[in-house]
C-alpha positions as CSV (number, residue, x, y, z in Angstrom):
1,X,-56.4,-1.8,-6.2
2,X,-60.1,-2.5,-5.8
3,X,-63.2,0.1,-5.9
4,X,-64.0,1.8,-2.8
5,X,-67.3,1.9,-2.6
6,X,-69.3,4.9,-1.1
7,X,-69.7,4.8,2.4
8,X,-73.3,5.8,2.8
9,X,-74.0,3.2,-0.2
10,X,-72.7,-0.2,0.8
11,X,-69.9,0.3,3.6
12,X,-68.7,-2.9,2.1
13,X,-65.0,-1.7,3.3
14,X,-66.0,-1.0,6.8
15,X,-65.9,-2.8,10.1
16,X,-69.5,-4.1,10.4
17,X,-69.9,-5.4,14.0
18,X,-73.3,-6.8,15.2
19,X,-75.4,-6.3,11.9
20,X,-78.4,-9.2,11.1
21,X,-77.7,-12.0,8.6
22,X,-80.7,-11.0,6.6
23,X,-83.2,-13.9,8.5
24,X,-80.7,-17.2,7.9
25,X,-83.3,-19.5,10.3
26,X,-81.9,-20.8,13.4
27,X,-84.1,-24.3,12.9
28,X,-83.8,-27.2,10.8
29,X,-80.4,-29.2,10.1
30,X,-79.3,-28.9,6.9
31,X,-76.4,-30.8,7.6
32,X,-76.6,-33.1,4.0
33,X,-76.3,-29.6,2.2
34,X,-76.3,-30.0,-0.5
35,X,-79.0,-33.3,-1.6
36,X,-79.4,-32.5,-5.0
37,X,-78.4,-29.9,-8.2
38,X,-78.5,-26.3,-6.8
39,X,-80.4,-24.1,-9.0
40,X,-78.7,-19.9,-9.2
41,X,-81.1,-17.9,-10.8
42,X,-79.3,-14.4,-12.3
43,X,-82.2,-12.1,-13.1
44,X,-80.7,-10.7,-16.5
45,X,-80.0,-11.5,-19.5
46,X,-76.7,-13.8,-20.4
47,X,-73.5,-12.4,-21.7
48,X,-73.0,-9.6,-19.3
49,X,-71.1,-9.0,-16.1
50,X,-74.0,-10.4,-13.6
51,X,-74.5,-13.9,-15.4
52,X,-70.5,-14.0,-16.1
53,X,-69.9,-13.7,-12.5
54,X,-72.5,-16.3,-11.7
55,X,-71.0,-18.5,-13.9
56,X,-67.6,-18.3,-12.7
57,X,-68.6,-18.6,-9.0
58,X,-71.0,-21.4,-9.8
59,X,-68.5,-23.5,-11.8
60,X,-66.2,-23.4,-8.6
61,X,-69.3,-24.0,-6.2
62,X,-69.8,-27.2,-7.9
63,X,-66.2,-28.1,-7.3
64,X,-66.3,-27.6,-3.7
65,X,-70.3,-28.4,-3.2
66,X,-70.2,-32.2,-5.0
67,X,-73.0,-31.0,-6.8
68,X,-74.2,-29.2,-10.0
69,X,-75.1,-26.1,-9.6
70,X,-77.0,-24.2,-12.9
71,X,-77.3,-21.1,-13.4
72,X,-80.5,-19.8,-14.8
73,X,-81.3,-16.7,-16.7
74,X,-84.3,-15.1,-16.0
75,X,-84.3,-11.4,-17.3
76,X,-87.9,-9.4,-17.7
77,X,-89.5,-7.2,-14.8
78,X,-86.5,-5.5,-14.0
79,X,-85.2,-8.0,-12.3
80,X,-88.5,-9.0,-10.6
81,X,-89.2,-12.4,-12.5
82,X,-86.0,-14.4,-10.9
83,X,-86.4,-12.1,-7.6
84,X,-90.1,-13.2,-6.9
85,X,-89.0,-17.2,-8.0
86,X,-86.0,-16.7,-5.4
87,X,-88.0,-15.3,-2.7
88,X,-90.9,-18.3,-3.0
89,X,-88.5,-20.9,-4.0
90,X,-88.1,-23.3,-0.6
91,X,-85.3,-22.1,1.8
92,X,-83.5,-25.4,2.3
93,X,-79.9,-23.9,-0.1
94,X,-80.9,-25.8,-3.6
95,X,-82.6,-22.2,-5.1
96,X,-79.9,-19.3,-5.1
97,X,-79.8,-16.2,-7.1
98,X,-77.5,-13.2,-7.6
99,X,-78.8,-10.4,-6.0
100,X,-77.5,-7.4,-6.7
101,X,-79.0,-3.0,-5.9
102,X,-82.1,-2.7,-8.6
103,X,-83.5,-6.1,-9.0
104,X,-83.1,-6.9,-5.1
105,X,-83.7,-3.2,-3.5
106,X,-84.7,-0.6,-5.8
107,X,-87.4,-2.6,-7.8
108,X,-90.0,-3.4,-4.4
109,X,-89.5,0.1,-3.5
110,X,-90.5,1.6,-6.4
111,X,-93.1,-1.0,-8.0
112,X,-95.7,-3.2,-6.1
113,X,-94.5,-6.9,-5.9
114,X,-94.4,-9.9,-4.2
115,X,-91.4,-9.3,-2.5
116,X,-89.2,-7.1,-0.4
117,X,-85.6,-7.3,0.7
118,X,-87.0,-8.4,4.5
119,X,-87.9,-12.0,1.9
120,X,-84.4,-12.9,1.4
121,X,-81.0,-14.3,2.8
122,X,-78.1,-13.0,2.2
123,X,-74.9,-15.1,2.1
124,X,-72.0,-13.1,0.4
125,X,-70.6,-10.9,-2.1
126,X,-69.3,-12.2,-5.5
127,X,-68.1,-8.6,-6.9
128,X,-68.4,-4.7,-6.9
129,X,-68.6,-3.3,-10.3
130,X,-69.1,0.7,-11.2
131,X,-71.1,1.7,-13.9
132,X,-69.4,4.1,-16.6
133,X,-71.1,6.8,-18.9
134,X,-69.6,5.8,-22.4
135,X,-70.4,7.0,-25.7
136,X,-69.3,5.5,-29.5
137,X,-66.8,6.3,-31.2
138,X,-68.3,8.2,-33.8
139,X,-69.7,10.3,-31.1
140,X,-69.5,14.6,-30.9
141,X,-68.4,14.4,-27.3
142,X,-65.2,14.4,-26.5
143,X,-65.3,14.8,-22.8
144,X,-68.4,14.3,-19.7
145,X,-68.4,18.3,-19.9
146,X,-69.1,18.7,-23.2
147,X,-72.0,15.5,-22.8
148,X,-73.6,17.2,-20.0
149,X,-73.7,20.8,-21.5
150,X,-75.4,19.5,-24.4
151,X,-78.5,17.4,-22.2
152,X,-78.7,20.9,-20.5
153,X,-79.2,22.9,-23.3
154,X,-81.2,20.1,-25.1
155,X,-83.7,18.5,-22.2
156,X,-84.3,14.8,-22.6
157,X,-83.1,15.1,-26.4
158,X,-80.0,12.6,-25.4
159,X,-80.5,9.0,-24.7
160,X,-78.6,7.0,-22.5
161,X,-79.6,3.2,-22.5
162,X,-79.3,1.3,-18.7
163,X,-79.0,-2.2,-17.3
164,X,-82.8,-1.8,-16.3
165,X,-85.3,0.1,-15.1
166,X,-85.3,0.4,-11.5
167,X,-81.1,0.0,-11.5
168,X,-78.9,1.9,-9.9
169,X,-77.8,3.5,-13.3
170,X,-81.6,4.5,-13.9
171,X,-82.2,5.8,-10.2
172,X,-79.0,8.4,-11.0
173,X,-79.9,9.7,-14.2
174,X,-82.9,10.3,-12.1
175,X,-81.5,12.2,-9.9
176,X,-79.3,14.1,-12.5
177,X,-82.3,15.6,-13.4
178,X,-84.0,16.1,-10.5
179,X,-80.7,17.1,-7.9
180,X,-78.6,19.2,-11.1
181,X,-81.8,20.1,-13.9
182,X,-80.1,18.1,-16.7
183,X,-82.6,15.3,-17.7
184,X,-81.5,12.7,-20.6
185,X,-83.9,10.0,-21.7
186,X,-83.2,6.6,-20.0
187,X,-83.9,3.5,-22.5
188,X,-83.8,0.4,-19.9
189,X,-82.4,-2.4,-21.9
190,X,-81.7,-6.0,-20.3
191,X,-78.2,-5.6,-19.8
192,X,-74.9,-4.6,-21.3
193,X,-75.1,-7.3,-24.4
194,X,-78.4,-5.3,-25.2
195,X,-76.9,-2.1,-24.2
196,X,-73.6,-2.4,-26.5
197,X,-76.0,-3.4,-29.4
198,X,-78.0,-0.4,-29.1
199,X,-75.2,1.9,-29.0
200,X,-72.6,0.5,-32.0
201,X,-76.3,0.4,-33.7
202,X,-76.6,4.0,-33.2
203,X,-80.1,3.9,-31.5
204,X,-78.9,5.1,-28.1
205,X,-76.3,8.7,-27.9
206,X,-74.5,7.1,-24.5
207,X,-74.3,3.9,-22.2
208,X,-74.4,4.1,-18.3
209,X,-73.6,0.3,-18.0
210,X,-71.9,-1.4,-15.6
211,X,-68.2,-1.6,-16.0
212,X,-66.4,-5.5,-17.1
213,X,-64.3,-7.4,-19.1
214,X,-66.6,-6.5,-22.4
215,X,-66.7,-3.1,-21.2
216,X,-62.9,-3.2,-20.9
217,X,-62.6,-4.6,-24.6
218,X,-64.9,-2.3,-26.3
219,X,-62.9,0.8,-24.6
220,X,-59.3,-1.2,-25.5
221,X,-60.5,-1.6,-29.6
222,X,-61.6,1.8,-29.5
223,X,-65.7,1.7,-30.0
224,X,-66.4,2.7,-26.7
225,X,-65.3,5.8,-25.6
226,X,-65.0,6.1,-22.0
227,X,-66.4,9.9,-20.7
228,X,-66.6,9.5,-16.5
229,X,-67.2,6.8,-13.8
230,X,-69.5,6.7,-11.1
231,X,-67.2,5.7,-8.4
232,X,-66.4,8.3,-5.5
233,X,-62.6,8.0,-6.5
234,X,-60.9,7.3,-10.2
235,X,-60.4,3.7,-10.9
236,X,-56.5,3.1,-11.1
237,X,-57.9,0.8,-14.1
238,X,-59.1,4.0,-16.1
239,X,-57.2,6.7,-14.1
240,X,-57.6,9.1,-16.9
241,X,-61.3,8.9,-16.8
242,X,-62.5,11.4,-14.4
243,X,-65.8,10.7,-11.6
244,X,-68.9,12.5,-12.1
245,X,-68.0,13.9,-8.8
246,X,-65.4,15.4,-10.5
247,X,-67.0,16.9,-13.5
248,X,-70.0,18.7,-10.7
249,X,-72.2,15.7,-9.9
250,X,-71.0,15.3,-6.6
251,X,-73.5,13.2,-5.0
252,X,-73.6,10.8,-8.0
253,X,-71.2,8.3,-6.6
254,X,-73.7,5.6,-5.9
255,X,-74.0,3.7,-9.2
256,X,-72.0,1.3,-7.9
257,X,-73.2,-2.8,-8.8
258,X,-73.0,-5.2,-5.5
259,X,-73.3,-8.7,-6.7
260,X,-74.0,-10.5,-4.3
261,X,-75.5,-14.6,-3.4
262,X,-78.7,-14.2,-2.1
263,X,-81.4,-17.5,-1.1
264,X,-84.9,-17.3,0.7
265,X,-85.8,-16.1,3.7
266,X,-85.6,-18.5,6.4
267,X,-82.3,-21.1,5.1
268,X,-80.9,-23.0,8.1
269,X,-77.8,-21.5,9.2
270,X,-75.0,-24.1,8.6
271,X,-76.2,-23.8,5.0
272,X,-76.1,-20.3,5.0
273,X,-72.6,-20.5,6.8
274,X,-71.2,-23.7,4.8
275,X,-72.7,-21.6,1.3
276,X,-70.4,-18.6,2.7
277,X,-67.4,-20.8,3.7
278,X,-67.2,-22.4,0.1
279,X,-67.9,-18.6,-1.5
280,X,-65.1,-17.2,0.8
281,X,-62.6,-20.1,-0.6
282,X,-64.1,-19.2,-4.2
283,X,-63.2,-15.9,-3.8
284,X,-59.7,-16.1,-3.6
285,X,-59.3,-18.8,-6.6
286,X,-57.1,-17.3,-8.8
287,X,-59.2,-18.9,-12.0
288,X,-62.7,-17.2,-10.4
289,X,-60.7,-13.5,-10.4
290,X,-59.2,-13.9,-14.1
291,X,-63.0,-14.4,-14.9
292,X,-64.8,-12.2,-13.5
293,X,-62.2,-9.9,-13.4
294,X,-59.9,-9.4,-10.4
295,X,-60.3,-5.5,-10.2
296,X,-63.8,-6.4,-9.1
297,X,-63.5,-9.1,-6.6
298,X,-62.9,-7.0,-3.1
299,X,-59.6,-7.9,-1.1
300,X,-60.9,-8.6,1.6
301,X,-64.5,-11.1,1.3
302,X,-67.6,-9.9,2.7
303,X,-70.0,-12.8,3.9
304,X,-73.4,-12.6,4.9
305,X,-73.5,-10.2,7.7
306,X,-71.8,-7.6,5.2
307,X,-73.8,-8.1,2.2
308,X,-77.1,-7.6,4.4
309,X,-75.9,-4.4,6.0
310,X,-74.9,-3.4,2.2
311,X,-78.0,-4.2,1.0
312,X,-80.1,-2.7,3.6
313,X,-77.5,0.5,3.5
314,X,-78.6,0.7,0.2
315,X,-82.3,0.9,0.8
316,X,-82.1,3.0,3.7
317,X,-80.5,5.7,1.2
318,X,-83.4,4.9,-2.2
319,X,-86.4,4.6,0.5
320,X,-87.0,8.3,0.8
321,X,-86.2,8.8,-2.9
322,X,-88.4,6.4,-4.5
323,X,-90.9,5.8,-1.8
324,X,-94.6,5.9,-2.5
């Protein structure tokens, strides 16, 4: 059983007929994809769930592709350092990135950069990840209710540390605040290595970090302790860990991570569709799912068509949110 991710989010699920492929050029060849080592930028910091499932997909790229592909770590800006590389790198296949809601959507809309989402290809998703309010497990809280009732009756006296600033995990304690009245301080960190250290240090009261295989570990040896999840139905992985839908948030159901590959604007489009052919087949390796973790890869692949309607979804929804 895979997430189902909210409809008016991503639509990743859904039938997408007749959507754009996110400005894959209709010139130039490409047909000695790839020439040389293909470079796949992840714009956070390594250990967490983003440059894990880069590494997993890249080690099997370089299988199928003949040639080495690297990934990169490029954290800082929110994102916005590997972003604004991507988007100038040249649009011939050999610079990729992982592009994924804040760094790729959220960050342009709410800061002036060099780039938008319009300055990027899409080519398909890798995984779908929720994000998950945890605590320690030293912590007062035993439940999301009891969390929540004390941010109400203490404004901005609880901090929750995030995978970033402009992240999807930072845009919904936003709107906790702004939708519900209960504000908590959001500490944007540079992903969940950082985050975990902040918490087990006891700098941070709560995590909203995206949910993976270290999340999974801390939660198993009992130093996290899980309090709600920000998908719009309980994962079957955590079934006793109830939604924030559930516990009166019911429009916070959009913290949701999309990883997806992402190049330039303007690649040729037999790289763009070989790039998805090979990501399709990497997909369904067995060896790609046990590392990234096969909860998160979806059932059914969504190529490049998909992951720009996601991604474009997902701006359509932060636009009149964060817009200036």
């Amino acid at each position: 059983m895979h997430l189902k991710v909210s409809a008016g989010l991503v639509g990743i699920s859904l039938a997408l007929v007749g959507c754009g492929a996110g400005g894959a050029a209709r010139a130039n060849d490409g047909s000695d994809y790839p020439k040389k080592p293909v470079r796949f930028l992840v714009p956070f910091a390594a250990g967490g769930p983003s440059s894990m499932t880069a590494l997993a997909y890249a080690s099997c790229l370089e299988r199928s592709l003949g040639k080495p592909v690297v990934v990169e770590n490029k954290p800082g800006g929110s994102g916005g350092i590997a972003m604004q590389e991507l988007a100038g790198a040249k649009p011939d296949g050999h610079t990729l990135g992982l592009g994924t809601n804040g760094p790729l959507v959220m960050n342009p809309i709410v800061n002036k950069l060099g780039y938008s989402l319009a300055d990027f290809t899409s080519v398909g998703v890798m995984a779908e990840m929720p994000t998950m309010l945890v605590v320690g497990a030293d912590s007062p809280f035993a439940d999301a209710k009891e969390f929540f009732a004390a941010a109400k009756a203490s404004p901005g006296k609880l901090s929750v540390a995030v995978p970033g600033a402009t992240t999807s995990a930072a845009i919904e304690l936003t709107r906790l605040k702004s939708d519900y009245g209960i504000e908590v301080t959001a500490v944007p960190t540079a992903g969940n290595a950082e985050m975990t250290t902040n918490l087990l240090g006891g700098h941070v009261d709560a995590l909203f970090i995206t949910d993976h295989s270290d999340v999974a570990a801390r939660i198993a040896d009992g130093s996290f302790k899980p309090l709600a999840i920000s998908s719009p139905e309980r994962a079957a992985w955590y079934s006793e860990v109830p939604t924030l839908a559930e516990v009166g948030f019911k429009d916070l159901v959009n913290a949701v991570s999309v990883f997806g590959v992402v190049g330039p604007k303007g690649m040729p489009e037999n790289v763009v569709s070989k790039l998805e052919g090979e990501l399709k087949t990497c997909a369904a390796d067995p060896g790609v799912a046990e590392q990234v973790g096969e909860r998160f890869v979806p059932d059914e692949f969504a190529g490049s068509k998909e992951l720009h309607t996601a991604f474009t979804a997902m701006q359509d929804l932060y636009q009149p949110l964060l817009g200036k």
